[in-house]
Backbone and ligand atoms as CSV (ligand in chain L), in Angstrom:
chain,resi,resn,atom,element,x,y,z
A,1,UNK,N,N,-142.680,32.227,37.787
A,1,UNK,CA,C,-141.812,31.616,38.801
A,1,UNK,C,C,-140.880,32.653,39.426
A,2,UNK,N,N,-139.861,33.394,38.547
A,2,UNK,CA,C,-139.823,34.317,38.860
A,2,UNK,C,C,-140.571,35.531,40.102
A,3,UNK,N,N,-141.342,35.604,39.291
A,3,UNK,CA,C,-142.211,36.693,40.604
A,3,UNK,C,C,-142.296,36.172,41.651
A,4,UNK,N,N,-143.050,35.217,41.592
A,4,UNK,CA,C,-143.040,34.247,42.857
A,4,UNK,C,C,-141.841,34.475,44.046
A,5,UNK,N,N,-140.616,34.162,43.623
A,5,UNK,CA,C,-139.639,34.130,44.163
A,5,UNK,C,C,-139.386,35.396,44.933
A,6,UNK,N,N,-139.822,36.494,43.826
A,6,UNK,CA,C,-139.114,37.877,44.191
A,6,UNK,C,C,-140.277,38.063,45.438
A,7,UNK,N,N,-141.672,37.505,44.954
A,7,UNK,CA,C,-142.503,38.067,46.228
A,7,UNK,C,C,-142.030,37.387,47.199
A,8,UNK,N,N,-141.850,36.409,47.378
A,8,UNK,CA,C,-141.561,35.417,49.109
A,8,UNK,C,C,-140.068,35.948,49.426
A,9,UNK,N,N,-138.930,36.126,48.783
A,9,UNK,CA,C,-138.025,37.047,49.620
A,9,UNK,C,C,-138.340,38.442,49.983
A,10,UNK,N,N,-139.523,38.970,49.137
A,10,UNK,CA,C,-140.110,40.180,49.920
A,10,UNK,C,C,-140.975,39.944,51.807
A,11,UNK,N,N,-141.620,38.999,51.223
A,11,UNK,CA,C,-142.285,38.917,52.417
A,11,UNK,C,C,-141.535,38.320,53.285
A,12,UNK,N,N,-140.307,37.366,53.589
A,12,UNK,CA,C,-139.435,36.998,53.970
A,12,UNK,C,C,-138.396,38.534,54.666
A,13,UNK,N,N,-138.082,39.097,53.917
A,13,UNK,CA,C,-137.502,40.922,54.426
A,13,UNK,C,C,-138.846,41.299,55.527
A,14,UNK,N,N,-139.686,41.150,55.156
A,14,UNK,CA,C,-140.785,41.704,56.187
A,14,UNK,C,C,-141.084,41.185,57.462
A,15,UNK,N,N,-140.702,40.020,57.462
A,15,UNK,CA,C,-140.755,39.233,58.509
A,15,UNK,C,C,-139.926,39.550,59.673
A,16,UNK,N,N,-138.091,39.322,58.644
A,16,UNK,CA,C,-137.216,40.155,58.920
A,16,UNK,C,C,-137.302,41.534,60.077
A,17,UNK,N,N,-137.342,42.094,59.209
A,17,UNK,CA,C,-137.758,43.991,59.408
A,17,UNK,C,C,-138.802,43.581,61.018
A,18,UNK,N,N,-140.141,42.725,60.704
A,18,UNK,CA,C,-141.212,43.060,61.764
A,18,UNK,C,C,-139.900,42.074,63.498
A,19,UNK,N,N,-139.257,41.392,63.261
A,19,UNK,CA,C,-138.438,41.093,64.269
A,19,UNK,C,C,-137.319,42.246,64.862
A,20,UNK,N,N,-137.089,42.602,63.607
A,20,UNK,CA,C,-135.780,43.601,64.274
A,20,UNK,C,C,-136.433,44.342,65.125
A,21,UNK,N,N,-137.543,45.355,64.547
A,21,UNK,CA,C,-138.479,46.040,65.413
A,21,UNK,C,C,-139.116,45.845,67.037
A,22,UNK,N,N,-139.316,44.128,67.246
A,22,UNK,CA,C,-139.689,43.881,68.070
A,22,UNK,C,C,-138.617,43.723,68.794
A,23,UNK,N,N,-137.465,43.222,68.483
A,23,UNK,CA,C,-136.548,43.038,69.344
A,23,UNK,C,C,-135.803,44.680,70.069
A,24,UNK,N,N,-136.249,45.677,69.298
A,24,UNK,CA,C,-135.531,46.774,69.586
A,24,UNK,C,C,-137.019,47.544,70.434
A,25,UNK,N,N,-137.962,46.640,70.336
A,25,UNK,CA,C,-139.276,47.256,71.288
A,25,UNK,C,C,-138.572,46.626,72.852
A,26,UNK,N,N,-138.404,45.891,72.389
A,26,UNK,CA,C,-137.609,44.714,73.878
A,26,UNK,C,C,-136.809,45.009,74.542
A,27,UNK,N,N,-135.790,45.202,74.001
A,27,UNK,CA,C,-134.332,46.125,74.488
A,27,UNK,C,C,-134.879,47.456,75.283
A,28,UNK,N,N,-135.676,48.436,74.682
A,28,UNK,CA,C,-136.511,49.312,74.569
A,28,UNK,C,C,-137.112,49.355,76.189
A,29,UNK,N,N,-137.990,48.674,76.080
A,29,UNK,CA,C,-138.762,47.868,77.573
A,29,UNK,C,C,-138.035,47.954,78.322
A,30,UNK,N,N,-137.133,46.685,78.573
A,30,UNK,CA,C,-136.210,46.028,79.211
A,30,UNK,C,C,-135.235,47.544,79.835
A,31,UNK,N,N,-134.513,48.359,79.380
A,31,UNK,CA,C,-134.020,49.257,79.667
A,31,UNK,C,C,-134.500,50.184,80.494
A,32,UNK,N,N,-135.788,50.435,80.113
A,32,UNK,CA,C,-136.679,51.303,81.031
A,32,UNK,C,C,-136.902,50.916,82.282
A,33,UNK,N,N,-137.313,49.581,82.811
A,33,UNK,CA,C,-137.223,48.292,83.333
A,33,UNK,C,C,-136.568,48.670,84.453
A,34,UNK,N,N,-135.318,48.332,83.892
A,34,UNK,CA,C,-133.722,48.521,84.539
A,34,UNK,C,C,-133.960,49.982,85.096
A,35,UNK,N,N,-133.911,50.821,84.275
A,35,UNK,CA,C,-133.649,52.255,84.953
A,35,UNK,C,C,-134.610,52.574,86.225
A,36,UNK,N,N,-135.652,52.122,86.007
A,36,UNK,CA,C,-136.575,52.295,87.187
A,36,UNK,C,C,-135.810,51.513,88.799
A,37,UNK,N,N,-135.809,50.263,88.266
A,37,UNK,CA,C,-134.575,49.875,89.894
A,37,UNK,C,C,-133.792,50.576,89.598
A,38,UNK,N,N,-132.767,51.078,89.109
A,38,UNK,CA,C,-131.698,51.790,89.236
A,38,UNK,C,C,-131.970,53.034,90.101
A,39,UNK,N,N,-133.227,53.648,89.599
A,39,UNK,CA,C,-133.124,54.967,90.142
A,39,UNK,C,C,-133.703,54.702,91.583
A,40,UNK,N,N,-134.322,53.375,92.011
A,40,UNK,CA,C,-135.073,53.451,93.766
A,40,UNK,C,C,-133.701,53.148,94.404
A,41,UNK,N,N,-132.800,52.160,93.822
A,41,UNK,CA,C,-131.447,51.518,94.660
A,41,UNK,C,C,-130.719,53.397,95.167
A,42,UNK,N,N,-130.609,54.240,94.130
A,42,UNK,CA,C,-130.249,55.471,94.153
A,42,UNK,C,C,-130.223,56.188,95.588
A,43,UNK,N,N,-132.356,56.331,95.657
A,43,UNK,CA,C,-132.462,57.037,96.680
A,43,UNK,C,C,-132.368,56.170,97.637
A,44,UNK,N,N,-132.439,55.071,98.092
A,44,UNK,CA,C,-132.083,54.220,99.274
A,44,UNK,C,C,-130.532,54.630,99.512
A,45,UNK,N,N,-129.501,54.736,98.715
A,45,UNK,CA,C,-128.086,54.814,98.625
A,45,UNK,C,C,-127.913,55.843,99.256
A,46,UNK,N,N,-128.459,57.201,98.743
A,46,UNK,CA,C,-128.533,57.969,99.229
A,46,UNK,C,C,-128.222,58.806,100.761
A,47,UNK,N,N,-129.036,57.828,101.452
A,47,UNK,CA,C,-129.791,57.756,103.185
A,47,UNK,C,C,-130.140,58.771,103.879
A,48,UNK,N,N,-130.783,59.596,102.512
A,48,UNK,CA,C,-131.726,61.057,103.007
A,48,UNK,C,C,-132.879,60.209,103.313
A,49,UNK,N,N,-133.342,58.878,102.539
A,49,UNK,CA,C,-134.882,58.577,102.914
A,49,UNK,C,C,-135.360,57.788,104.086
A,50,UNK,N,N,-134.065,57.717,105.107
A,50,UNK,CA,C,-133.830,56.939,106.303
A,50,UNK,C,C,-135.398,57.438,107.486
A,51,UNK,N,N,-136.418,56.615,107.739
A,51,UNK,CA,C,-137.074,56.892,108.392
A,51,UNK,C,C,-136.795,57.571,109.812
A,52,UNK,N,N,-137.364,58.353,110.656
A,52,UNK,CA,C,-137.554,59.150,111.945
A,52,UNK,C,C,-138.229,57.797,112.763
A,53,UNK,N,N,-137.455,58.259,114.635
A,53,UNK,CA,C,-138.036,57.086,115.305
A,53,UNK,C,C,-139.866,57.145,115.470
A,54,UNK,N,N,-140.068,58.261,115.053
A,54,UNK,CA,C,-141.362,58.047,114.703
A,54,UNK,C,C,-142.465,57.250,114.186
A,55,UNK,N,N,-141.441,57.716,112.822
A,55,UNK,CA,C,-142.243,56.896,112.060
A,55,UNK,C,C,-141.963,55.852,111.917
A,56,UNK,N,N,-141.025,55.190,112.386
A,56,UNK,CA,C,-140.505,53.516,112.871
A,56,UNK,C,C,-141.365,53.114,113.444
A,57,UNK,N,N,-141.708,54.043,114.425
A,57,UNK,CA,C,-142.582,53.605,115.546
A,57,UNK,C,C,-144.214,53.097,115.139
A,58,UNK,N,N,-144.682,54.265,114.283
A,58,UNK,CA,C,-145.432,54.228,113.906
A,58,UNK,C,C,-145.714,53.221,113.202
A,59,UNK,N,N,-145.181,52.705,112.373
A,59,UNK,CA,C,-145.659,51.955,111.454
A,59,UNK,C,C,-144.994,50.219,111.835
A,60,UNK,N,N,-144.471,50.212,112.854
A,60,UNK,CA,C,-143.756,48.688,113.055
A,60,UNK,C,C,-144.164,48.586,114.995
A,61,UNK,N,N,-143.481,49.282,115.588
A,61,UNK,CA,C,-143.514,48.940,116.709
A,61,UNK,C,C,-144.594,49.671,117.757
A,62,UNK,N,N,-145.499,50.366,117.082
A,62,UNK,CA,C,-146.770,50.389,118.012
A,62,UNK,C,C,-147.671,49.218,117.815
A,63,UNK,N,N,-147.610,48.596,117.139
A,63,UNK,CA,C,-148.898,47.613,117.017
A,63,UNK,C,C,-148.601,46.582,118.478
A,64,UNK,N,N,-147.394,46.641,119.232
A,64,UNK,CA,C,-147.266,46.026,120.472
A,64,UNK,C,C,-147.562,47.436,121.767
A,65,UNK,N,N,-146.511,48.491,121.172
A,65,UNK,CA,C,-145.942,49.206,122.350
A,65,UNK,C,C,-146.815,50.383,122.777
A,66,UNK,N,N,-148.008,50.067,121.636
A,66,UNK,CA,C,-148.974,51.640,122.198
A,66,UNK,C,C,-149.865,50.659,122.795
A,67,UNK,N,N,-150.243,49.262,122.933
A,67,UNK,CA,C,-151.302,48.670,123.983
A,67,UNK,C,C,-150.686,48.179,124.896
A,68,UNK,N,N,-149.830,47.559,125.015
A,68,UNK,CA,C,-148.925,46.869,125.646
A,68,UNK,C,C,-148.907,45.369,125.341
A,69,UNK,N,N,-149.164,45.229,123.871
A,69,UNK,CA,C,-149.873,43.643,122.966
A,69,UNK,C,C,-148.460,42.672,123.645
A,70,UNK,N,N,-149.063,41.775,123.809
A,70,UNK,CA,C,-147.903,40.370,123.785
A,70,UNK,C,C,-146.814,40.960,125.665
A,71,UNK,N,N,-147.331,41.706,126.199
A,71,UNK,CA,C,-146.369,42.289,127.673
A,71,UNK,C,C,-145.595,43.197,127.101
A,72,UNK,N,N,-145.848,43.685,126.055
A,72,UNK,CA,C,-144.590,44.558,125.622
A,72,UNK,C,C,-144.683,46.015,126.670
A,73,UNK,N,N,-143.760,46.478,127.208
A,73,UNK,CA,C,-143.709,47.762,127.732
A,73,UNK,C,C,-144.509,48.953,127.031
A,74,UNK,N,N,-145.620,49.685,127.438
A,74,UNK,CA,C,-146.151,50.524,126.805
A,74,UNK,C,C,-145.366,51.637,126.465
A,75,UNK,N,N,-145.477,52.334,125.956
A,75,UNK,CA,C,-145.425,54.053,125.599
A,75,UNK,C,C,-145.900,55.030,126.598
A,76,UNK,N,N,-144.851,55.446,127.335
A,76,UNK,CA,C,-145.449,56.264,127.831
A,76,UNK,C,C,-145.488,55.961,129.135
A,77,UNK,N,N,-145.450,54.626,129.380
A,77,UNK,CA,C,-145.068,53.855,130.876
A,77,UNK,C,C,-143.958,54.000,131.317
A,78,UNK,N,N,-143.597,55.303,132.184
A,78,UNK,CA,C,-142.280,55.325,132.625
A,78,UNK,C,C,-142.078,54.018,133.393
A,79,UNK,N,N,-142.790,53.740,134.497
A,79,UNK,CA,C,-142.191,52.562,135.148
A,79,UNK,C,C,-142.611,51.477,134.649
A,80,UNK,N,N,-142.628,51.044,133.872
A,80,UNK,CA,C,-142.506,49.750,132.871
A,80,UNK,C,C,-141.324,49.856,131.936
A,81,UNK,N,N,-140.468,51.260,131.642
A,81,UNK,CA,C,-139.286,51.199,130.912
A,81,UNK,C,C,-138.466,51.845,131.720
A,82,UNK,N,N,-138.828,52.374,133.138
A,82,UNK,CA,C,-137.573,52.607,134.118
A,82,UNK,C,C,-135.941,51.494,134.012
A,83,UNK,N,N,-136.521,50.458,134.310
A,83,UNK,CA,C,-135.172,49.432,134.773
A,83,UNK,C,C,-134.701,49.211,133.480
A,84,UNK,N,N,-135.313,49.028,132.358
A,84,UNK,CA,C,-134.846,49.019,130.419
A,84,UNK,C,C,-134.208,49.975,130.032
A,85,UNK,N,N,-134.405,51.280,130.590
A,85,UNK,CA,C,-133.787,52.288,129.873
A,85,UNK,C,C,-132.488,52.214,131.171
A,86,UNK,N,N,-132.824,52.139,132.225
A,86,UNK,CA,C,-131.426,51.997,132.943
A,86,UNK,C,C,-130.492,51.028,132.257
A,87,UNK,N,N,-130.981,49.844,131.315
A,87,UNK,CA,C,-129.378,49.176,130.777
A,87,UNK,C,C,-128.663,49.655,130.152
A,88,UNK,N,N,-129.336,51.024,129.436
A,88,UNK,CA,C,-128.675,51.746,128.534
A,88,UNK,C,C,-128.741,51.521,127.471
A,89,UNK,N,N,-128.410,52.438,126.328
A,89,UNK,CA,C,-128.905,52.243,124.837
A,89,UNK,C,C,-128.560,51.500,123.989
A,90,UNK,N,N,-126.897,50.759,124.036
A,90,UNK,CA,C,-126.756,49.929,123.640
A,90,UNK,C,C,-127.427,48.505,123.621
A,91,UNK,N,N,-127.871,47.981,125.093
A,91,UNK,CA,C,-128.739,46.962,125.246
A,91,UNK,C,C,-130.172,46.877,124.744
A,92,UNK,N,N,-130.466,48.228,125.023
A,92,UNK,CA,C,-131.972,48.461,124.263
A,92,UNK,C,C,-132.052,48.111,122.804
A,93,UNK,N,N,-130.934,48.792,122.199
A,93,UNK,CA,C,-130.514,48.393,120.933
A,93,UNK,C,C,-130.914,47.070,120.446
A,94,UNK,N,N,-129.986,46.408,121.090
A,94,UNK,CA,C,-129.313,44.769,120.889
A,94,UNK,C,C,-131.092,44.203,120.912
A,95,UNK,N,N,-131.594,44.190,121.918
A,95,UNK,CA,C,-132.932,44.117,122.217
A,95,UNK,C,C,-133.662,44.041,120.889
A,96,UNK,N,N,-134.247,45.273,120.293
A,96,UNK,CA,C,-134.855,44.970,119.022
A,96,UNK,C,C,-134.355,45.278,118.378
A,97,UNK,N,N,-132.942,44.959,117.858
A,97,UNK,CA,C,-132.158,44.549,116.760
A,97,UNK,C,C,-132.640,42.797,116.542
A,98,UNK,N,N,-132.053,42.516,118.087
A,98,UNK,CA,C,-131.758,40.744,117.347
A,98,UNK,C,C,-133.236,40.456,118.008
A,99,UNK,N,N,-134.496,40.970,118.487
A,99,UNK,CA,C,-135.536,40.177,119.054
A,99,UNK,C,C,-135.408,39.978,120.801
A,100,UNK,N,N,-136.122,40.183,121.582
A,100,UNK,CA,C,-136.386,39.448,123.062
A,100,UNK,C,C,-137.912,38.993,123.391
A,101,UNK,N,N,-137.966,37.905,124.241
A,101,UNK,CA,C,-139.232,37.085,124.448
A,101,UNK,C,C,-140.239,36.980,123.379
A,102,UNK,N,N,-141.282,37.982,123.431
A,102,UNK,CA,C,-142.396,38.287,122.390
A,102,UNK,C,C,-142.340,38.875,121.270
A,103,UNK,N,N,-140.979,39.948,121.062
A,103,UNK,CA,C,-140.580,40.766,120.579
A,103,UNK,C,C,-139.804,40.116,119.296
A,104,UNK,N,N,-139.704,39.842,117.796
A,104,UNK,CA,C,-139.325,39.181,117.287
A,104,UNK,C,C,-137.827,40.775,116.496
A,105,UNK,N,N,-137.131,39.682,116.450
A,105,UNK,CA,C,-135.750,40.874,114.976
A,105,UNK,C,C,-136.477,42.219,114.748
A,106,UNK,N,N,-136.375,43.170,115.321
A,106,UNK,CA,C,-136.739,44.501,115.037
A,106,UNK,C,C,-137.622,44.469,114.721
A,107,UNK,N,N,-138.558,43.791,115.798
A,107,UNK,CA,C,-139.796,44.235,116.053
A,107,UNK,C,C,-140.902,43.478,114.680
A,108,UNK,N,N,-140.059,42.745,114.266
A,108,UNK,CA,C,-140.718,41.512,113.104
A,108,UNK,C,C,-140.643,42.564,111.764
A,109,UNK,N,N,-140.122,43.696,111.838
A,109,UNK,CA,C,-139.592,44.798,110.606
A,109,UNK,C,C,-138.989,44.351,109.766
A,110,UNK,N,N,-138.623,45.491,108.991
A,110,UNK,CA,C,-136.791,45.253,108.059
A,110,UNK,C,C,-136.965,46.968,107.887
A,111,UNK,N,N,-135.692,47.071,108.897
A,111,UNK,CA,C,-135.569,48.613,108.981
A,111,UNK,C,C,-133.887,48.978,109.111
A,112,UNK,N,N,-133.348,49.667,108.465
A,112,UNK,CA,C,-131.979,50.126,109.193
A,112,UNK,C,C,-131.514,49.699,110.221
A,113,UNK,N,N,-130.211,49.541,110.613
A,113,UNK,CA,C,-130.384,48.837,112.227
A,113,UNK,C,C,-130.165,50.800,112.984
A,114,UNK,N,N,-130.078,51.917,112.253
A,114,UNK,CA,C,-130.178,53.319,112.457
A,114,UNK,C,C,-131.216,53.916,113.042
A,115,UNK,N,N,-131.959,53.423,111.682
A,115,UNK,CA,C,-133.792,53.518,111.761
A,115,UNK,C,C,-134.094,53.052,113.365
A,116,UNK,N,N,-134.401,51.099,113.304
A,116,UNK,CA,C,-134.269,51.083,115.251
A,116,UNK,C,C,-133.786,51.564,115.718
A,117,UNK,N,N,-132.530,52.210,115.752
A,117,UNK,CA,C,-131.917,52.992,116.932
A,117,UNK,C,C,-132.825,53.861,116.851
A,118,UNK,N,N,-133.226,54.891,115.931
A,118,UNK,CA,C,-134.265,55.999,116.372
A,118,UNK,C,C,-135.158,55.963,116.567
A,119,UNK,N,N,-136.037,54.379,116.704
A,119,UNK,CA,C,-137.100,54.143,117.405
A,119,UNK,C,C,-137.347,54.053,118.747
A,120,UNK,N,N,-136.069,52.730,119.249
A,120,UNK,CA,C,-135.922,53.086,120.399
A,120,UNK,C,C,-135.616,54.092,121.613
A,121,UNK,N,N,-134.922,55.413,120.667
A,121,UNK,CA,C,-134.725,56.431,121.262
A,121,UNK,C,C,-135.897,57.091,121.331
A,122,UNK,N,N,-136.656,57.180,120.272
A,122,UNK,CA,C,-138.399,57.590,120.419
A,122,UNK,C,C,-138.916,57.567,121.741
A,123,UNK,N,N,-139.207,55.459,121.860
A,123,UNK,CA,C,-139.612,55.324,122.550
A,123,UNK,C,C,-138.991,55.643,124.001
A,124,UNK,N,N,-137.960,54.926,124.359
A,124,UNK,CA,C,-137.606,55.575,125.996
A,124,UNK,C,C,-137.795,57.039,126.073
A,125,UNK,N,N,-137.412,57.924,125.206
A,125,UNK,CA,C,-137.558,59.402,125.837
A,125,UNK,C,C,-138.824,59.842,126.170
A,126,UNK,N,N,-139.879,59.130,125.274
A,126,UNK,CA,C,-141.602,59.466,125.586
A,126,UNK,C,C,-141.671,58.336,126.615
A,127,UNK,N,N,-140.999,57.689,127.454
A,127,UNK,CA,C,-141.263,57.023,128.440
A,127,UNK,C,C,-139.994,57.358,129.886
A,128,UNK,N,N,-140.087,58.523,129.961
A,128,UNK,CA,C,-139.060,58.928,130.833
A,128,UNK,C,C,-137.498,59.084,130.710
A,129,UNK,N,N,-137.015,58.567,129.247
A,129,UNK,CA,C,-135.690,58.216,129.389
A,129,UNK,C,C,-135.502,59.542,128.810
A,130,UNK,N,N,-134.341,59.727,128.615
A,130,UNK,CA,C,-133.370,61.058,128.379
A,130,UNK,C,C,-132.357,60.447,127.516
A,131,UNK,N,N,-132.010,59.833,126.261
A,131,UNK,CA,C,-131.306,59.621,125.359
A,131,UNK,C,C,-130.563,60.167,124.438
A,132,UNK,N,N,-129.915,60.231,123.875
A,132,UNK,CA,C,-129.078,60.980,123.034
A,132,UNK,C,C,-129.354,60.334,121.665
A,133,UNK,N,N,-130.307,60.768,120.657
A,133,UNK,CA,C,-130.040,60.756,119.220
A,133,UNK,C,C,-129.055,59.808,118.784
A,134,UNK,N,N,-129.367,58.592,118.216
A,134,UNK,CA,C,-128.123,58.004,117.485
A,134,UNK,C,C,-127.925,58.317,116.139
A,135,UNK,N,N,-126.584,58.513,116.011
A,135,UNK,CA,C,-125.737,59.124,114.609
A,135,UNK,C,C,-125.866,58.217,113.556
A,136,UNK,N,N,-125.136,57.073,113.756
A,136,UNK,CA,C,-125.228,55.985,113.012
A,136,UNK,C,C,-125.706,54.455,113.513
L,1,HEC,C1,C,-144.959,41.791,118.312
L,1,HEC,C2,C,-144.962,42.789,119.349
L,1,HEC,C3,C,-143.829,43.781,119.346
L,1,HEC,C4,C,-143.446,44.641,118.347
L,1,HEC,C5,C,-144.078,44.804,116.970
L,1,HEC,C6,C,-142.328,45.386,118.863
L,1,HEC,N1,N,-142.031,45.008,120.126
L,1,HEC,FE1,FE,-140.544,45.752,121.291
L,1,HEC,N2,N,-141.105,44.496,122.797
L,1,HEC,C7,C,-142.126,43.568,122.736
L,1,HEC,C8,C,-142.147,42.805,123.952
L,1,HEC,C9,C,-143.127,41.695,124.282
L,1,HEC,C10,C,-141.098,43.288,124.763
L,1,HEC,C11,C,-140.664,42.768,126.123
L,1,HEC,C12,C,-139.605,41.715,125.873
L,1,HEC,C13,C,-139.099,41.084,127.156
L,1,HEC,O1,O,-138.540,41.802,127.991
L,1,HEC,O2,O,-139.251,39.855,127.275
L,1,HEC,C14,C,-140.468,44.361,123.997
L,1,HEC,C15,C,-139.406,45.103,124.455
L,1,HEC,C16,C,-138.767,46.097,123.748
L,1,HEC,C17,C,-137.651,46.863,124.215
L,1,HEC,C18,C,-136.962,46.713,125.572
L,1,HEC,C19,C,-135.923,45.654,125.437
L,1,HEC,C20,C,-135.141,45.399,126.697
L,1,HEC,O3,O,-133.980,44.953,126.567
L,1,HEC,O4,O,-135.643,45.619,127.792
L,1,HEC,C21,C,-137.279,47.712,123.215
L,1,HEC,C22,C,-136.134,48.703,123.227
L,1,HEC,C23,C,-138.192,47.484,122.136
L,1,HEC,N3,N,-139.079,46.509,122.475
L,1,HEC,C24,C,-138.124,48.144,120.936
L,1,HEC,C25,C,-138.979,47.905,119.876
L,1,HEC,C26,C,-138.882,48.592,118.613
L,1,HEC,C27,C,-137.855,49.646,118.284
L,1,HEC,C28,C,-139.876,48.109,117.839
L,1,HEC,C29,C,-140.217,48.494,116.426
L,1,HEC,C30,C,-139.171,48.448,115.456
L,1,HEC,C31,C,-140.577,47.088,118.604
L,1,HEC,N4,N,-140.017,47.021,119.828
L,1,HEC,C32,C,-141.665,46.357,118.126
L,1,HEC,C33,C,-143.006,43.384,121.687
L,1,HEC,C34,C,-142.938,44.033,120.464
């Protein structure tokens, strides 16, 4: 009876022991987990990894502006962005920041509202305009 006893609080410690382990595999995990968002929130924080109006362009707002999909003003069409770039950059801005006609919230993106600014500056200057680089 004895033994008995002593074995089942043994195996009882083992049970023990095999939880602590797992729970410190968990913690373990879980931490690593964490550190991985931690370190992408980092380089976003950063705003060295802030895209070029390029590659804004590239990857969001040509799928309208290099055919001219949905009436959008082409690339490259000075007189289709003559009288647009005459409102000036702020309006252009406002434009595909908040969406116009076909054109949905930055261009149906999620980009910096920076990032658009350096798209749109992309685009009007390869369409006749003469813009100035936005800072912020
Ligand atoms: C789904 C198609 C589509 C995409 C994608 C798109 N645009 Fe447009 N864009 C349009 C259309 C259509 C117009 C013309 C809107 C009008 O004048 O009614 C337009 C017009 C504009 C204008 C001129 C606005 C004005 O006030 O005259 C700017 C600037 C512009 N787009 C920037 C962008 C930028 C920057 C992107 C990418 C982030 C983008 N667009 C992506 C369809 C698109």
């Amino acid at each position: 009876m004895r033994l008995l006893l002593a074995l089942s609080f043994a195996s009882l410690g083992l049970v023990a022991c095999g939880n602590a382990n797992n729970a410190s595999m968990d913690a373990q995990a879980v931490a690593s987990r964490i550190q991985k968002v931690g370190s992408v929130q980092l380089q976003s924080a950063g705003g060295g990894e802030l895209r070029s109006g390029e590659q804004v362009y590239q990857a969001q707002c040509g799928a309208c502006h290099s055919s001219g999909a949905l009436g959008a003003p082409k690339l490259g069409d000075n007189a289709a962005w003559g009288a647009r770039i005459g409102k000036g950059y702020d309006a252009l801005l406002v434009s595909a920041l908040k969406g116009k006609g076909n054109m949905a919230a930055q261009g149906g993106g999620a980009f910096s509202d920076l990032e658009i600014g350096r798209a749109v500056v992309y685009m009007a200057n390869k369409s006749g305009g003469n813009l100035a680089e936005p800072k912020k």
